[in-house]
Backbone bond lengths (Angstrom), bond angles and torsions (degrees), N, CA, C in turn:
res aa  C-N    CA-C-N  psi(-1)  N-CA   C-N-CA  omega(-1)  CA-C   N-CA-C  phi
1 X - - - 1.460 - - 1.525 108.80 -
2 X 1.152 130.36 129.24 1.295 146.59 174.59 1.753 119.73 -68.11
3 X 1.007 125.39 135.15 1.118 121.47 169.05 1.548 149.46 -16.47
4 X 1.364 133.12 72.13 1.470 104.89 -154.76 1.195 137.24 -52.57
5 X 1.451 119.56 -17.96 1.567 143.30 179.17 1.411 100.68 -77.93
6 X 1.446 130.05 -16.27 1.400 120.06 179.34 1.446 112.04 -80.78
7 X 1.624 104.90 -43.47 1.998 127.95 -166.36 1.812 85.52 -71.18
8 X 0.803 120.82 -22.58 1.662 118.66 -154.27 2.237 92.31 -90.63
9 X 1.148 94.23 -54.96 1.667 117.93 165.26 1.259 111.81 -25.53
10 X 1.799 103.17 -85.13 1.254 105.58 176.68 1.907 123.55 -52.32
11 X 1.446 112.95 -38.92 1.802 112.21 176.73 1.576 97.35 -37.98
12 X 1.518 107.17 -55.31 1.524 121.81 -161.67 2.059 119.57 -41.69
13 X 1.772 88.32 -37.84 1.576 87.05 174.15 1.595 112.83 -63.98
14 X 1.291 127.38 -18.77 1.513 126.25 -178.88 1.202 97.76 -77.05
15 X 1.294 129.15 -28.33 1.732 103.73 -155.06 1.717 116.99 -66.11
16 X 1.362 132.42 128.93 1.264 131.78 162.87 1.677 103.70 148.31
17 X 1.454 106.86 -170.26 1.341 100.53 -176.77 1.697 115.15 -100.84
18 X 1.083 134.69 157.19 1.388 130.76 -145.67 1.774 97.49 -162.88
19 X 1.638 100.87 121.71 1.554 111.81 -173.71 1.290 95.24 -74.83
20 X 1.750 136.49 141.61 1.311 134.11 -167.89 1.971 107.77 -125.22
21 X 1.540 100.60 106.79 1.850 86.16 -175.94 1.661 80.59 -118.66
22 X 1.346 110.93 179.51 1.266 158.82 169.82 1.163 139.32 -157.21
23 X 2.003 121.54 -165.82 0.902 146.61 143.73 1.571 135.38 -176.09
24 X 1.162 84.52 128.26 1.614 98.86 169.32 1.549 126.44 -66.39
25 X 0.974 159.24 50.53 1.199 150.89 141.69 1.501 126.22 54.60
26 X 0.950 137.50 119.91 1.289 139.67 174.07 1.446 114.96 -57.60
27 X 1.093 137.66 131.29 1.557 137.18 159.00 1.103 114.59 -145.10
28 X 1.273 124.72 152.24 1.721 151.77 -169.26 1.537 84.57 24.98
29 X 1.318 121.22 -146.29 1.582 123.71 -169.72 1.323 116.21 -64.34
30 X 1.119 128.00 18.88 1.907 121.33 177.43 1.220 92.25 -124.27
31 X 1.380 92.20 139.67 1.746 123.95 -166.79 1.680 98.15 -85.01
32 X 1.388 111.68 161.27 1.268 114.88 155.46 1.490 128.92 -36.99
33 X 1.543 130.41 123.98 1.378 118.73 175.36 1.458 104.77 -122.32
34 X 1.542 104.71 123.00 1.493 117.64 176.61 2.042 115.96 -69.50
35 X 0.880 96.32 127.07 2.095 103.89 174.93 1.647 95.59 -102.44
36 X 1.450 85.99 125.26 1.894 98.04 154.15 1.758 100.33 -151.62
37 X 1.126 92.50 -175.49 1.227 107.64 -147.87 1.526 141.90 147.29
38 X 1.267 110.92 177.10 1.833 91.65 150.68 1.573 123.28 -157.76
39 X 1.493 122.14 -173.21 1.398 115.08 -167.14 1.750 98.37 -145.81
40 X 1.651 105.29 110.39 1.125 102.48 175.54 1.825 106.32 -104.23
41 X 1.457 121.09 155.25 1.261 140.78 173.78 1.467 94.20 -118.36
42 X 2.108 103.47 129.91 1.240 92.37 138.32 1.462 106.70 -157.55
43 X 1.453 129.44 147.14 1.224 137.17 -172.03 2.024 115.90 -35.63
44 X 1.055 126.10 126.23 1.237 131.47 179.45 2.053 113.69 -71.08
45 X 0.796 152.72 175.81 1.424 152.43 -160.86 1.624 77.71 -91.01
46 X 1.386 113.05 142.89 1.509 144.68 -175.72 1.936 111.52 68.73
47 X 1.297 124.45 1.11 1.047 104.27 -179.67 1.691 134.00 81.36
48 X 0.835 112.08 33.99 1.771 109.49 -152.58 1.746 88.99 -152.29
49 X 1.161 129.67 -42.56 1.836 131.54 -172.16 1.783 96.87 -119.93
50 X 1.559 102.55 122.34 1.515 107.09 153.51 1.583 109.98 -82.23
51 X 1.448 111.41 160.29 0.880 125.58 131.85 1.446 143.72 -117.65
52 X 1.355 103.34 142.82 1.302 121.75 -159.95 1.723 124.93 -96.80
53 X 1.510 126.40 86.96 1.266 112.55 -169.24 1.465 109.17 -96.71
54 X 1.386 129.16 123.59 1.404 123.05 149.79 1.587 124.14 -90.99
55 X 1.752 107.81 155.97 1.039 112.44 -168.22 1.773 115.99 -139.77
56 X 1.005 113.36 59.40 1.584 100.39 -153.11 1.152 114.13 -147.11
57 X 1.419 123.82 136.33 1.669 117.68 171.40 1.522 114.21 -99.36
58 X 1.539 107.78 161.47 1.685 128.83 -139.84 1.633 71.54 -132.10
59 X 1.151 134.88 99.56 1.691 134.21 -178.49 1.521 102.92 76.54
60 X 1.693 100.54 -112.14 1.202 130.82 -179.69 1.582 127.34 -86.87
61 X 1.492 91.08 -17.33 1.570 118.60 -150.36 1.479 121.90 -90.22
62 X 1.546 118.00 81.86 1.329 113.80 -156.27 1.682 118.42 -78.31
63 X 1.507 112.25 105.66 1.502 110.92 -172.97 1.772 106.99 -98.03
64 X 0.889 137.57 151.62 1.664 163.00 170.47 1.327 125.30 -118.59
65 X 0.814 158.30 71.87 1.280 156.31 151.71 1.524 129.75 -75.93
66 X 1.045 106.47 138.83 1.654 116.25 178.10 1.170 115.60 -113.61
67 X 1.222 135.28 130.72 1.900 139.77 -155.67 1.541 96.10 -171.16
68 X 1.674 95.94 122.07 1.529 121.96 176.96 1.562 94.30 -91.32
69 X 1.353 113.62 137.34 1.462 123.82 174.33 1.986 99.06 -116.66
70 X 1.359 109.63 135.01 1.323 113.94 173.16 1.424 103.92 -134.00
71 X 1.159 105.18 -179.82 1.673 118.13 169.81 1.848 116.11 -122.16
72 X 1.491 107.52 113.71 1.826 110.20 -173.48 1.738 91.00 -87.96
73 X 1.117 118.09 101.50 1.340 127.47 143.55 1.763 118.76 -31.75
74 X 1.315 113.28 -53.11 2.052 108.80 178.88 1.638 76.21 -79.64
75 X 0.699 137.64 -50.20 1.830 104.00 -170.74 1.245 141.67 -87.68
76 X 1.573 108.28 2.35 1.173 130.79 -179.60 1.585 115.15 43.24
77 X 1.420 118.10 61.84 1.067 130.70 162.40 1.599 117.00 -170.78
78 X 1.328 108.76 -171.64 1.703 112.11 -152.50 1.549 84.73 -100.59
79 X 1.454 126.64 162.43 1.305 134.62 165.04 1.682 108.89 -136.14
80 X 1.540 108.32 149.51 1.175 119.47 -159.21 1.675 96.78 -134.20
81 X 1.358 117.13 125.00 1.432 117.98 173.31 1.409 97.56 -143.50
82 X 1.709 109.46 127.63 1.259 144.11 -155.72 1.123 104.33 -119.21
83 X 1.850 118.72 139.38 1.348 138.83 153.73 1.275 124.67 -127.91
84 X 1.354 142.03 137.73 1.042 147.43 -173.77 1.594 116.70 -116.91
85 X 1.479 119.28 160.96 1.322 128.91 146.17 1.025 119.53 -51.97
86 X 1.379 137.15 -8.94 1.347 107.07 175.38 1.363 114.91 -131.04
87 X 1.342 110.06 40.37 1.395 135.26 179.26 1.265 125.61 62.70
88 X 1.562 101.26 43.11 1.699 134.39 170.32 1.589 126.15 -79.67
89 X 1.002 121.06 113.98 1.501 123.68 154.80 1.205 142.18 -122.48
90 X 1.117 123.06 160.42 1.684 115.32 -173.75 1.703 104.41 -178.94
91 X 1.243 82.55 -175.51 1.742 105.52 -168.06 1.429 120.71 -144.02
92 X 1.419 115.34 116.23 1.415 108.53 175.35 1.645 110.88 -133.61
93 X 1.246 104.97 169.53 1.560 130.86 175.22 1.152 121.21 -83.30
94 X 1.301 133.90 131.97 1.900 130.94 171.34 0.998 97.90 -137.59
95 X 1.668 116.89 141.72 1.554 118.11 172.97 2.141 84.26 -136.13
96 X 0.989 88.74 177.99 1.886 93.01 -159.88 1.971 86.72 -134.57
97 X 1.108 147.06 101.55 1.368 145.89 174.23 1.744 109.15 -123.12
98 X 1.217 107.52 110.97 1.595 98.84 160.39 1.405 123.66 70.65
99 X 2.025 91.55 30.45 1.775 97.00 -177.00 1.820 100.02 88.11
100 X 1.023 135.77 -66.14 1.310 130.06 178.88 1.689 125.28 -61.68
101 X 1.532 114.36 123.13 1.325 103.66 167.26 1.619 108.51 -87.90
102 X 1.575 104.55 178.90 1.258 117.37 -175.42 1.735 117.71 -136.43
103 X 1.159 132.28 127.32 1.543 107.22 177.35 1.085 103.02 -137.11
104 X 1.078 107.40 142.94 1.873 129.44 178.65 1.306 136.69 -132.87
105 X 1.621 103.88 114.15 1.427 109.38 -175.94 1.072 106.26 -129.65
106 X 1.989 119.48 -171.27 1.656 107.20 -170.81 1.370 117.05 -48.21
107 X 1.516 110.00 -55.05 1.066 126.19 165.93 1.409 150.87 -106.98
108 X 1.238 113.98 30.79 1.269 136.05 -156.61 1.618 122.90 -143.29
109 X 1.157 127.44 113.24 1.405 113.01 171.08 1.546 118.17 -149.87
110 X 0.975 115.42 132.93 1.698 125.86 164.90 1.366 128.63 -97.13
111 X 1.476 97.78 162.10 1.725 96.35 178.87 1.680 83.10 -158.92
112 X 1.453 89.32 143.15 1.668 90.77 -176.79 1.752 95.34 172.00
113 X 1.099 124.06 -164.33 1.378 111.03 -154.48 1.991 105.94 -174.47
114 X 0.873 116.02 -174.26 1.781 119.34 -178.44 1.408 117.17 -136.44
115 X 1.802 115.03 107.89 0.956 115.20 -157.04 1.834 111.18 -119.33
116 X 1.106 107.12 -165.86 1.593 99.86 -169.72 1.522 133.59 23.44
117 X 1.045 106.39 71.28 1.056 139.30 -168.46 1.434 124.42 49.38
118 X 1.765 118.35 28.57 1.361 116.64 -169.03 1.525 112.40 101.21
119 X 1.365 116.08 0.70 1.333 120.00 -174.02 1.911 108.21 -106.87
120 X 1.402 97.46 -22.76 2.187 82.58 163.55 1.934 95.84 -126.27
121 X 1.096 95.74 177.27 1.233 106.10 176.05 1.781 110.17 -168.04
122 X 1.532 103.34 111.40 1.601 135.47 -147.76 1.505 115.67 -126.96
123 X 1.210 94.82 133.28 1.618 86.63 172.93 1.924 104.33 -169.79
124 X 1.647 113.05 -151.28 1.799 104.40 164.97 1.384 85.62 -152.49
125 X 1.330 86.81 145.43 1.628 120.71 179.41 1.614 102.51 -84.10
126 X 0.883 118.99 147.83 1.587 129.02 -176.36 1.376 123.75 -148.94
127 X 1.435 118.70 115.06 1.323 122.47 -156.50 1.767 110.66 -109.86
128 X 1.569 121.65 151.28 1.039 130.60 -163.95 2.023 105.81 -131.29
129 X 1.322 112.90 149.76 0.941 98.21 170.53 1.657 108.31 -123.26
130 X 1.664 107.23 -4.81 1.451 101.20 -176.28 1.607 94.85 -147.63
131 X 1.414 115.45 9.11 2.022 111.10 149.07 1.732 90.35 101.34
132 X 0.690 135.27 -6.82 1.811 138.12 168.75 1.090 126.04 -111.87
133 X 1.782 120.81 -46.37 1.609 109.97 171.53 1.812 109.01 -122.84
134 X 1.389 84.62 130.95 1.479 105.89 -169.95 1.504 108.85 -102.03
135 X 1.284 103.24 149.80 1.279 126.69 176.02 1.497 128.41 -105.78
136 X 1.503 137.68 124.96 1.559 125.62 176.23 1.711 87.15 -51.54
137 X 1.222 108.26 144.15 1.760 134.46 161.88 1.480 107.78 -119.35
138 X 1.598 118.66 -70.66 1.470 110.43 -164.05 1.853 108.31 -150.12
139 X 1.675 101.29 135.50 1.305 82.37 178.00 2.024 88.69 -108.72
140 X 1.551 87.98 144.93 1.799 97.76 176.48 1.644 102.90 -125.17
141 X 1.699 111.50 160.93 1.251 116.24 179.56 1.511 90.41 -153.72
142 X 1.856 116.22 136.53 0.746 102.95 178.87 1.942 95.48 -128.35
143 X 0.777 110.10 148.61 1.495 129.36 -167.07 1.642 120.01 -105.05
144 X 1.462 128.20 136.40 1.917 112.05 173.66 1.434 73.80 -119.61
């Protein structure tokens, strides 16, 4: 079992508000779609669950979501449970190894990491439709 003051550490580099760009990629007939926006973290009363607000449109397309991030001690990793505007939910996995995070959902996963000194935080989203072969989806960077 890992440290709890370490898992608690790392949440800590997210906390604050963070300018959010991207892009999505063009494929077969859909054009490139630009993401801005932003993504604030901030600790919940006792310290132990972030919360996670997004705010940002994907084109035109204004998405919101709210996602509590915790840390499971018997599982030794971070957990992520997601809500959306458009009457979305879900659940994913993060484990943090060697400078790189990781996130995992049915269909969804990132790897990306926190750079200049804690001031962007970058990575690509990668999408699945049957949990084995993945696709580039989105690269995001979010900036304080």
């Amino acid at each position: 079992m890992k440290d709890k003051s370490l898992e608690y550490e790392q949440l800590n580099r997210f906390v604050g508000k963070w300018k959010t760009t991207g892009k999505i990629p063009a494929s077969g007939a859909s054009p490139e779609i630009n993401v801005s926006g932003s993504d604030t973290y901030e600790w919940l009363p006792g310290g132990f669950f972030l919360l996670h607000k997004v705010d940002v449109l994907l084109g035109d397309d204004k998405n919101e979501t709210l996602e509590i991030i915790g840390f499971d001690k018997q599982r030794d990793l971070y957990t992520m449970q997601h809500y959306d505007n458009k009457g979305n939910s879900g659940f994913m996995t993060a484990d943090y190894k060697d400078g790189v995070w990781t996130f995992l959902g049915d269909n969804l996963r990132f790897k990306g990491g926190f750079k200049k000194n804690d001031t962007e935080f970058s990575g690509v989203w990668e999408q699945s439709s049957d949990g084995k072969d993945w696709t580039h989806f989105m690269e995001i960077r979010l900036t304080k």
